[in-house]
C-alpha positions as CSV (number, residue, x, y, z in Angstrom):
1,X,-91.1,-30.4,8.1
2,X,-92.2,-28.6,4.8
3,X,-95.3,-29.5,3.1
4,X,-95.6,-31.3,-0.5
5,X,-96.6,-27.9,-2.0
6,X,-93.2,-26.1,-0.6
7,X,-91.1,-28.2,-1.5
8,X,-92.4,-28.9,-5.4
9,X,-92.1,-24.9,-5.2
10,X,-88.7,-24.8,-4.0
11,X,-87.7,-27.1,-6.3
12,X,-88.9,-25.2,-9.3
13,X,-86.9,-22.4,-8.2
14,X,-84.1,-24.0,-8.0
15,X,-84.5,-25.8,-11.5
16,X,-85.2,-22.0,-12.9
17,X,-82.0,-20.9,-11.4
18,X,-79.9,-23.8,-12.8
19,X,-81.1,-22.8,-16.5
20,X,-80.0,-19.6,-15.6
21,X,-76.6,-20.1,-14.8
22,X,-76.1,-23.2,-17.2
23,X,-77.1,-20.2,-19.8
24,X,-74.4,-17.6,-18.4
25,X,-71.7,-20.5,-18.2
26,X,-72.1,-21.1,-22.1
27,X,-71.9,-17.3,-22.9
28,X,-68.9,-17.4,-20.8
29,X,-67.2,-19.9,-22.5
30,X,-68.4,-18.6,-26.2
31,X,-66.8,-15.1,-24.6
32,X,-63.8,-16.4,-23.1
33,X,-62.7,-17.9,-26.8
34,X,-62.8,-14.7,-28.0
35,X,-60.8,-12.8,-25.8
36,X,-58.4,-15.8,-25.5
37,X,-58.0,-15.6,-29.2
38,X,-57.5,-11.5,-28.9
39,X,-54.8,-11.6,-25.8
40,X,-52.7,-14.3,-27.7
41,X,-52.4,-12.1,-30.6
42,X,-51.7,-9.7,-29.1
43,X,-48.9,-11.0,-26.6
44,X,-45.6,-11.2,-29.0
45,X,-46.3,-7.5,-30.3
46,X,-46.0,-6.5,-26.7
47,X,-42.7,-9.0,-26.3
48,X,-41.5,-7.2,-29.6
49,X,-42.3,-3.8,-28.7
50,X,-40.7,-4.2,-25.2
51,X,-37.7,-5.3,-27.4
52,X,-37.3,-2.8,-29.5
53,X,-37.6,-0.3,-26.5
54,X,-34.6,-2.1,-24.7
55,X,-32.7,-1.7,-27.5
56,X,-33.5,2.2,-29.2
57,X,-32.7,2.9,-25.0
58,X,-29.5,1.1,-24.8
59,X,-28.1,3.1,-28.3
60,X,-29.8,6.2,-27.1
61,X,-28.8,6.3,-23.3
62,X,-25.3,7.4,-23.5
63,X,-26.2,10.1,-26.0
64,X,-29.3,12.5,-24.6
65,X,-30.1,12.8,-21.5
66,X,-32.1,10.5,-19.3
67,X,-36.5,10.2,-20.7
68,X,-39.0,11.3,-18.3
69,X,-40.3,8.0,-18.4
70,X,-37.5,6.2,-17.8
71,X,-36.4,8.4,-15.1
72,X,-36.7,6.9,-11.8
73,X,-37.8,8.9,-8.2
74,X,-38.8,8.5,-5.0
75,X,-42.3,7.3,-4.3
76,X,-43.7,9.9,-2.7
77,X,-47.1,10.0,-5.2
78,X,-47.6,6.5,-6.7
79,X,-51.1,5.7,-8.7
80,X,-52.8,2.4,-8.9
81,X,-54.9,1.4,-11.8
82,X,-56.8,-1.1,-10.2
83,X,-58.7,-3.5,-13.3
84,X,-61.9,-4.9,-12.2
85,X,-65.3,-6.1,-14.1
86,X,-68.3,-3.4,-14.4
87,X,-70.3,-7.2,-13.1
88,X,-70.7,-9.6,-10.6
89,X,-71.3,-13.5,-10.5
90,X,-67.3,-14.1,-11.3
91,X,-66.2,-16.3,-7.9
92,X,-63.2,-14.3,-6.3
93,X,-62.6,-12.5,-9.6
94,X,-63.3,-8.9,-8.2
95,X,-62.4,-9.8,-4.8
96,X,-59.0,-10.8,-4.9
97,X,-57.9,-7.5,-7.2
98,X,-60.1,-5.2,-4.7
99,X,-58.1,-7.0,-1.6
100,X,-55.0,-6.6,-3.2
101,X,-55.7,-2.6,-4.2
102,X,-56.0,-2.1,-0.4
103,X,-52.9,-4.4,0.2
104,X,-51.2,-2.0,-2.0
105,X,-52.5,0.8,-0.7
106,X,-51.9,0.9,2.9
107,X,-48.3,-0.2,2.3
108,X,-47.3,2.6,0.2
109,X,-49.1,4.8,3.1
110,X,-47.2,3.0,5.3
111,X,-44.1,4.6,4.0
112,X,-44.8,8.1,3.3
113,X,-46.2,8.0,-0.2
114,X,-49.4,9.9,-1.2
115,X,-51.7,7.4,-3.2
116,X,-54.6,7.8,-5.5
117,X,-56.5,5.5,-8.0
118,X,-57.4,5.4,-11.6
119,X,-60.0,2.6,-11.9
120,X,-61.2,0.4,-14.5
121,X,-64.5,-1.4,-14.3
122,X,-67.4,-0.4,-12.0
123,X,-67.2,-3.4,-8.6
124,X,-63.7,-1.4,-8.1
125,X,-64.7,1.7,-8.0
126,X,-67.8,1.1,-6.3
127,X,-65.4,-0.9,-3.4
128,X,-63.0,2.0,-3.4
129,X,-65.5,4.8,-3.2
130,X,-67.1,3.2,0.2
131,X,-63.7,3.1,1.8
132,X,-62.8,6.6,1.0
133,X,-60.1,6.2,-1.3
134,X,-59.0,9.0,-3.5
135,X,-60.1,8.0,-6.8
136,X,-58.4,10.6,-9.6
137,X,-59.7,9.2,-12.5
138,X,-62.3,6.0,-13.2
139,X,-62.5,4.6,-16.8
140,X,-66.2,3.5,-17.2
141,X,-67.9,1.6,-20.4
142,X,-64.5,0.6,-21.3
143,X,-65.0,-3.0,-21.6
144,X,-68.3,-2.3,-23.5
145,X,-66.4,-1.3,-26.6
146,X,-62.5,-2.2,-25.9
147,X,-59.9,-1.0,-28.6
148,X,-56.6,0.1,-28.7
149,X,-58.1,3.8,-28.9
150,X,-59.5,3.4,-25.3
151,X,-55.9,2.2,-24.3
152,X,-54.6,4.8,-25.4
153,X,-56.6,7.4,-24.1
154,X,-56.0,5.9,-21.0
155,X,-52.1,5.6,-21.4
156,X,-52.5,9.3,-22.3
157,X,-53.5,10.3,-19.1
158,X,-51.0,7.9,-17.2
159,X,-48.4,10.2,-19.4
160,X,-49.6,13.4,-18.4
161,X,-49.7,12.7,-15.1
162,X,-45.9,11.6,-15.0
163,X,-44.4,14.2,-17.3
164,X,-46.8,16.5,-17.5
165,X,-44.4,18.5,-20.0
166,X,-43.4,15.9,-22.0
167,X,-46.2,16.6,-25.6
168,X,-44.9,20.6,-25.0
169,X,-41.4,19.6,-25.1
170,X,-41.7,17.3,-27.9
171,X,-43.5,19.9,-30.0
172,X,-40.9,22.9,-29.1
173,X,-38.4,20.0,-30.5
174,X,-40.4,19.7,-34.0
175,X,-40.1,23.6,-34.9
176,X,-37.0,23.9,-33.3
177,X,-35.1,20.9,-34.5
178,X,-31.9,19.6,-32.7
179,X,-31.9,17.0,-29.9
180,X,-35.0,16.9,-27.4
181,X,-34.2,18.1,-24.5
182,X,-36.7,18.3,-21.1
183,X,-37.6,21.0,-19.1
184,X,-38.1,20.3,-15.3
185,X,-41.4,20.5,-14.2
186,X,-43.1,19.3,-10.7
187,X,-44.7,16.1,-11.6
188,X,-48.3,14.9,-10.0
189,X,-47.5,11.4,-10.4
190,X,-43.8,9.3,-9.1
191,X,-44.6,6.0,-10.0
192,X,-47.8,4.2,-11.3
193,X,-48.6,0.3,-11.1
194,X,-51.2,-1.8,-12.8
195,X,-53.0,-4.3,-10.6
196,X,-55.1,-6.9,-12.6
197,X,-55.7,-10.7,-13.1
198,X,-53.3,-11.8,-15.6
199,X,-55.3,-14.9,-17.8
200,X,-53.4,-18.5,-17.3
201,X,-56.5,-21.0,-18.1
202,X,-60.6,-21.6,-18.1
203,X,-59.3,-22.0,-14.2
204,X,-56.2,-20.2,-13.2
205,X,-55.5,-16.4,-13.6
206,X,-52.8,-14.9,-11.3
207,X,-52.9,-11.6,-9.7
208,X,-50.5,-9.5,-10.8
209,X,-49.3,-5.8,-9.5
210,X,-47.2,-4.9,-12.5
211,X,-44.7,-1.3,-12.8
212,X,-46.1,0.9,-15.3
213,X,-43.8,3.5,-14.9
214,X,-41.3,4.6,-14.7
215,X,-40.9,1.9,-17.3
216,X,-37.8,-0.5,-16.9
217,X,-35.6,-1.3,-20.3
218,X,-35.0,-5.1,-20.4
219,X,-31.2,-5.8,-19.7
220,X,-30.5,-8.8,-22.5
221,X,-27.0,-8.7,-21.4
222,X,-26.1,-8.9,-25.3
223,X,-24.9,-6.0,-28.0
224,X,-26.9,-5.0,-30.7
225,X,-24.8,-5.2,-33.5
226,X,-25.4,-2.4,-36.2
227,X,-27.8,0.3,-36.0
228,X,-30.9,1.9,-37.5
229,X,-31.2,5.5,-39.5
230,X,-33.4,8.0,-36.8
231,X,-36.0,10.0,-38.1
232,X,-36.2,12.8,-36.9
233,X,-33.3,11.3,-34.4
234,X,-33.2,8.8,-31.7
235,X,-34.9,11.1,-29.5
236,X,-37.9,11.5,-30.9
237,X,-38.2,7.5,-31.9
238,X,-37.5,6.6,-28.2
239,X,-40.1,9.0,-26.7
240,X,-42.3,7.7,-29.8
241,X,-41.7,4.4,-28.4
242,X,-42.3,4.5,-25.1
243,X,-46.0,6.1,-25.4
244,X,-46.3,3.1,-27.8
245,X,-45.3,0.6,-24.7
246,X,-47.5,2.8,-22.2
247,X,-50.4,2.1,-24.4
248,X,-49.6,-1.5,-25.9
249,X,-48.9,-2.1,-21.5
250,X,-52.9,-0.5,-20.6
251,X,-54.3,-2.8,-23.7
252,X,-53.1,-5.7,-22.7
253,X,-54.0,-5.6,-19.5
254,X,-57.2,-4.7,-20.3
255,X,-57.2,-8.0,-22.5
256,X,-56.0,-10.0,-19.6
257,X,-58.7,-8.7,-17.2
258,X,-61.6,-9.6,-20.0
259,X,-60.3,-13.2,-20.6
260,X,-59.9,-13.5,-16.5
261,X,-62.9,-13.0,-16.3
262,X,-64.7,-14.4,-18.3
263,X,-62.7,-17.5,-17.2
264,X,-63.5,-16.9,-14.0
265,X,-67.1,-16.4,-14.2
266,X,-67.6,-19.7,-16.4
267,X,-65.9,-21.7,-13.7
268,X,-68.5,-19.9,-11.2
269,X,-71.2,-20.8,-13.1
270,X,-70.3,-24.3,-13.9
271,X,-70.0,-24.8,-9.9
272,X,-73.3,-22.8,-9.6
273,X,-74.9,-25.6,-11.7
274,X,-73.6,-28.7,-10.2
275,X,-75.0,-27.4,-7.3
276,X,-77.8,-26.4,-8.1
277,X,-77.9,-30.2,-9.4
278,X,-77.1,-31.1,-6.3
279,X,-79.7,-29.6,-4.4
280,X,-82.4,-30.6,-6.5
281,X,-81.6,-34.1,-5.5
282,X,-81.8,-33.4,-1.9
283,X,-85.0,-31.4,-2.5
284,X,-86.4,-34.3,-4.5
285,X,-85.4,-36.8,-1.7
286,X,-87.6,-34.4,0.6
287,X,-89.8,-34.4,-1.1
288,X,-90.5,-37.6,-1.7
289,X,-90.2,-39.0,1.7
290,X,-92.5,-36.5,2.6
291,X,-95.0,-37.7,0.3
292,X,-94.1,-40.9,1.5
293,X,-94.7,-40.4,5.1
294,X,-98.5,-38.5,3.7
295,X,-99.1,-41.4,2.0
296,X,-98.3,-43.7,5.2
297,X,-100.1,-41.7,7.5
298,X,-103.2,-41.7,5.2
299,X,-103.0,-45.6,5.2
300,X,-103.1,-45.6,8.4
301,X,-105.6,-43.3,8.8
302,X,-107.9,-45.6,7.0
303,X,-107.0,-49.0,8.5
304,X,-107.9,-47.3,11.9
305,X,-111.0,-46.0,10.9
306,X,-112.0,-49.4,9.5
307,X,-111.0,-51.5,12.8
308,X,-113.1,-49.2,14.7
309,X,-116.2,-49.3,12.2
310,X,-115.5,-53.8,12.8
311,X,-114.9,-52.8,16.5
């Protein structure tokens, strides 16, 4: 059995470790209201925007041919932008994302496509880069200063990648004038997919692997009665548009991954605490029936030596 001087020492490790993660909990949760705040705002203009896509699509669909980004072709090179946290100490947070990347991955191996990563947040990469995965891009510091700026560069690059002719094309359109038309070009990218934790609660986010692109008009089922004035035409507006969507896609994500986890890691710490409260009362049971037994076992210690002194 430990000694007195063990267990008071364990103990006061323990009680040190329960400030700190009673601390972290309460940044979490002073956090977590913040990004709450920011991926609620920001929710209907991505509704909206989606909208307005569906419909500038539906009018312009029958009239140019089909967007690069809206055209759809066989997965044979597919990019996952895996979303993790550049920290630790969030439960299953990182875990369940990284799992689900490798899910991902060896199914789209499975039939025939090439796959590579563009990661966000450092536990990913770091879990990717053990396992030998081809990481084309990784996105680091992001969440250290996260605007719609960052988005964008990264919705840039998811662009680039799936028409990589699509800025030269729309610039040949601008001093040329007349309709947009798309020159054919090999592609390094067929289809892309964001894998994140999407924010529910304090205690619930749900693991989403979301298409990126090609993006996917909503379908309303319904006619848009009347119609809008184009400038330059409906072209340009729908390609305008759809980078728009790309971008307003990557940001919230990014949003949803920050409120996840910070969600997450407040519900780890809050466990963390209660037991840590937990074993502190074990520890202090220990101990004291330890210094209970001492004390016996000194008792008796001297009512033996004083029976043999009568003796």
């Amino acid at each position: 059995m430990p000694n007195l001087k063990d267990i008071r020492k364990r103990i006061g490790s323990v009680k040190n470790t329960q400030k700190i993660t009673r601390a972290m909990k309460l940044v979490a949760a002073a956090r977590l209201r913040r990004a709450q705040q920011d991926i609620l705002e920001l929710r209907p203009y991505a509704v909206k925007t989606h909208e307005m896509l569906s419909m500038v699509s539906a009018r312009t669909a029958e009239e140019s041919e089909v967007h690069p980004l809206l055209e759809k072709r066989a997965p044979k090179q597919v990019l996952l932008i895996v979303l993790t946290s550049d920290r630790g100490l969030a439960g299953a947070f990182n875990a369940s994302i990284t799992r689900e990347a490798m899910k991902q991955w060896k199914k789209f191996e499975a039939e025939g496509a090439e796959v590579s990563f563009a990661v966000i947040g450092r536990k990913g990469r770091d879990f990717l880069k053990r396992r030998g995965a081809n990481i084309d891009r990784d996105f680091m510091g992001i969440f250290e200063d996260l605007t719609m700026e960052n988005a964008g560069e990264i919705g840039r690059y998811i662009v680039n990648k799936y028409a990589p002719n699509l800025e030269a094309d729309e610039k040949r359109q601008q001093l040329e004038g007349g309709a947009l038309e798309y020159t054919i070009k090999d592609s390094d990218l067929d289809a892309a997919y964001l894998i994140y934790n999407e924010f529910k609660s304090a205690i619930a986010q749900d693991l989403v692997v979301e298409p990126l692109l090609p993006i996917t008009p909503a379908d309303s089922g319904e006619e848009y009665m009347g119609d809008f004035l184009y400038e330059p035409n409906q072209g340009a507006v729908l390609s305008q548009l759809l980078r728009m969507y790309v971008q307003v896609e990557v940001f919230r994500a990014l949003l949803e991954s920050v409120a996840s986890e910070h969600g997450a890691r407040m519900t780890a710490m809050d466990a963390a605490t209660n037991n840590a409260g937990d074993m502190i009362d074990r520890l202090t049971l220990q101990f004291n029936r330890a210094r209970q037994a001492a004390i016996t076992k000194e008792l008796m210690e001297i009512i033996g030596g004083a029976e043999a002194l009568k003796g």
